[in-house]
C-alpha positions in Angstrom: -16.8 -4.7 -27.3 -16.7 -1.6 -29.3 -13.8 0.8 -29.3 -15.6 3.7 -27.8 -16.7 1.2 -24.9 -12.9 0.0 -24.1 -10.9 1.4 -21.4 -8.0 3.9 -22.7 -4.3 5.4 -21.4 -4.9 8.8 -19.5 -2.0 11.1 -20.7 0.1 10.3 -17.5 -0.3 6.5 -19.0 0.8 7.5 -21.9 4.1 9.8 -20.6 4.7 6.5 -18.9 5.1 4.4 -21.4 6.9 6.9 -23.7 9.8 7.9 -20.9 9.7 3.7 -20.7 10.5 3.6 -24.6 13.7 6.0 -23.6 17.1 5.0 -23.5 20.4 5.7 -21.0 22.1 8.6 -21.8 19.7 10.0 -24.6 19.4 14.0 -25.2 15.3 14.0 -25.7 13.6 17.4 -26.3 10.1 17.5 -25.2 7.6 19.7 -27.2 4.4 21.4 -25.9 1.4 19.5 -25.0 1.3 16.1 -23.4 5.4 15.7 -24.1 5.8 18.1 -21.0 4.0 15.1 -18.8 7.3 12.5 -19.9 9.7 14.1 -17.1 7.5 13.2 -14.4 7.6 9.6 -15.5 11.4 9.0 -16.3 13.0 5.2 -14.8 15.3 6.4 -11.7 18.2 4.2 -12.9 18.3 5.7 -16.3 19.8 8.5 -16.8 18.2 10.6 -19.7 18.8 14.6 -20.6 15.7 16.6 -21.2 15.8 19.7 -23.5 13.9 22.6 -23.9 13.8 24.8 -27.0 13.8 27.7 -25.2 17.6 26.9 -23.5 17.4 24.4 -21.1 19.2 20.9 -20.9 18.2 19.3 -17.4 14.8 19.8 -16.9 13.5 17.6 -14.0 9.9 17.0 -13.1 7.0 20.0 -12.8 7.5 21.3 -9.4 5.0 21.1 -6.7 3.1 24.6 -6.3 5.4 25.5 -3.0 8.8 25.0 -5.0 8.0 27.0 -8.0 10.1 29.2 -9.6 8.5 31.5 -11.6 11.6 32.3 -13.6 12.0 28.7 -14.6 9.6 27.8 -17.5 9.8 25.5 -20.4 8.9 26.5 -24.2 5.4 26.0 -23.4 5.7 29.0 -20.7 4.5 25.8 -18.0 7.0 25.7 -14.6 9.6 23.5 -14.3 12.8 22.3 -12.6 16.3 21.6 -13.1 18.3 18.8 -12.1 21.6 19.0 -10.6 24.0 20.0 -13.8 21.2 21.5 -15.7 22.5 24.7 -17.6 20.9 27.6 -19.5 21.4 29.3 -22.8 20.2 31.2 -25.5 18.0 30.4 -28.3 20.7 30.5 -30.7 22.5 27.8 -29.0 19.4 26.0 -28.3 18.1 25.8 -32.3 21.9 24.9 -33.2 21.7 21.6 -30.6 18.3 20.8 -32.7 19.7 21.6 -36.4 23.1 20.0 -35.5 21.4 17.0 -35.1 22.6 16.0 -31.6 19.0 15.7 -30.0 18.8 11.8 -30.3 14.9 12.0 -29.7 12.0 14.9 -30.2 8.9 14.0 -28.5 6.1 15.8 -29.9 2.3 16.3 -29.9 0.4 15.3 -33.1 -3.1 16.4 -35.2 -2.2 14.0 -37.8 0.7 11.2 -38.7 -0.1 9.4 -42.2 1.0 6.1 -43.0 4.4 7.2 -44.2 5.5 9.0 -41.2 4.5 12.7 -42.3 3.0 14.8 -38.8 0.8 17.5 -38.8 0.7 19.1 -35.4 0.5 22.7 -35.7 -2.4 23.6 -37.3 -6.1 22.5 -38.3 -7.5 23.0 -41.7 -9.8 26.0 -41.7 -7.9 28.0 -38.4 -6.7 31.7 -38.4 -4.3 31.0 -35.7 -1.2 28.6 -35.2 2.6 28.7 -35.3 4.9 26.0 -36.1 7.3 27.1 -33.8 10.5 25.1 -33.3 8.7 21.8 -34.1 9.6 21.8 -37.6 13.3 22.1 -36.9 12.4 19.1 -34.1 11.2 17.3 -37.0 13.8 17.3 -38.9 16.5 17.8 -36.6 16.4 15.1 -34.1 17.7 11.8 -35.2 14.1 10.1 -33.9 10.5 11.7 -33.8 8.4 10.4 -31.2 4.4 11.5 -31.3 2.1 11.4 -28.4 -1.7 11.7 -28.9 -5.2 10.5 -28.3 -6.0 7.9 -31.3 -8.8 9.7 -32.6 -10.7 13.5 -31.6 -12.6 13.8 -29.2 -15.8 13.9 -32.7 -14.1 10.6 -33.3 -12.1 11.7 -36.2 -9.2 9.2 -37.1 -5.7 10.7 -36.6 -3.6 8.2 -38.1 -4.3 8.0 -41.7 -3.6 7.4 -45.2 -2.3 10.6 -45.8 -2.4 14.0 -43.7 -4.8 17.0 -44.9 -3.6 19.5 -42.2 -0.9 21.1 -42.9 2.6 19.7 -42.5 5.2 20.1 -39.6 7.3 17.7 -41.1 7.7 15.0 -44.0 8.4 11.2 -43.1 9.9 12.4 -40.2 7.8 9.9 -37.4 9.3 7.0 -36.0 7.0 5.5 -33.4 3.7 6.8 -32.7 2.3 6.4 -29.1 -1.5 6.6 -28.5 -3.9 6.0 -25.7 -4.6 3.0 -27.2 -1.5 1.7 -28.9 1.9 1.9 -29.5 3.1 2.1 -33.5 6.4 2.1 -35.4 6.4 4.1 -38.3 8.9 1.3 -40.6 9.4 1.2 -44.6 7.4 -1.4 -44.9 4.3 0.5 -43.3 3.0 1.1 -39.4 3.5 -2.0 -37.3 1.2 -2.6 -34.3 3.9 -3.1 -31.4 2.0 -2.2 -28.6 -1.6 -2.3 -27.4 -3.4 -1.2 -24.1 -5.4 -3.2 -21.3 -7.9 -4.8 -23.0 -7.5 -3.7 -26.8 -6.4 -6.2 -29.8 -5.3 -5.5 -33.0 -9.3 -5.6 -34.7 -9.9 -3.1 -32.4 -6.7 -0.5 -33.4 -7.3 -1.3 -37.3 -11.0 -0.3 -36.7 -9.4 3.8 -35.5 -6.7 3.4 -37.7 -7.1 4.4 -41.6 -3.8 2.4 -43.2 -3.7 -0.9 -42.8 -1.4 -2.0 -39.7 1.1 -5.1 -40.1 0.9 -7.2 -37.2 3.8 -9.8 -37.5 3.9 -10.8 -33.9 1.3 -10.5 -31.0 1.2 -7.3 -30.0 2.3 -6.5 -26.2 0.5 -4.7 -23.6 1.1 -1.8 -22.5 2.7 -2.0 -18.8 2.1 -5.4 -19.0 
């Protein structure tokens, strides 16, 4: 069976097993994108911080339609809530939570990671518009860089590769890289295959992956 004939995560999947790879009592920011689905998806007996760049710490899941506030949005301008204890502040004090280094995970979108952890994820090559916004102080701020995104383009472009030729958010900053099809650790040594979805093996991720992947145990499955 042929990759594009194999069964992959939707992004909800995905947010699932992301928010599942989150620990008790972590401060995670959540960037634009597919990182805004991880809320919704969060284990009820762990308690976990969510942080927006804009001045949030508390978000809760996206609100149904009838219990929307329209003043309550996260950086992506999308509606959100607040858990009990959630509190609001200023840019200022939001960028200093990043730089300080006291966001113990960044969960971000990604156009590109290479083999050695670099991410591209705010531009294409070739495009007049695109702003890096806080996600190159996310990169290098948070003390763990966690990348959602489909494994290849929708033209079936690889994504993970040798080496990035967008341009850069960030340099070695990636540590685990979850996909629709897999789920990667970014490691010295080079990208071990952790993870792998509902009927995928490791032939099949190597053949959408550029760098070679090190395999030293059997991979599990995701929500398995």
């Amino acid at each position: 069976m042929s990759g594009a004939e194999r069964p992959t995560l939707s992004r909800a999947q995905i947010a699932a097993c992301v928010a599942a790879s989150l620990q008790d009592g972590w401060y995670v920011n959540v960037g634009i994108g597919m990182p805004t689905l991880v809320p919704n998806h969060l284990p009820p007996a762990v308690e976990i911080v969510i942080h927006s760049e804009n001045g949030i710490l508390g978000v809760g899941p996206t609100p149904a339609p009838e219990m929307a506030d329209p003043d309550l949005v996260n950086a992506g301008r999308e509606l959100v809530t607040l858990l009990p204890g959630a509190s609001l502040f200023s840019h200022l004090e939001s960028f200093a939570m990043i730089r300080g280094g006291h966001l113990d995970v960044a969960i971000l979108g990604g156009y590109q990671v290479s083999e050695g952890g670099d991410l591209a994820n705010w531009t294409v090559k070739g495009a007049e518009l695109g702003n890096p916004g806080g996600a190159m102080d996310l990169a290098v701020g948070a003390k763990r860089v966690f990348v959602m995104m489909e494994h290849v383009t929708r033209d079936g472009a690889l994504k993970i590769v040798r080496a990035c030729d967008y341009p850069l958010t960030g340099i070695a900053c990636v540590t685990t890289i979850f996909t629709d099809v897999a789920v990667i650790d970014v490691t010295p040594a080079g990208l071990v295959l952790r993870e792998v979805a509902p009927g995928w093996d490791p032939a099949a991720v190597q053949a959408i992956t550029e760098p070679r992947l090190l395999v030293p145990a059997p991979p599990r499955t995701i929500g398995g």
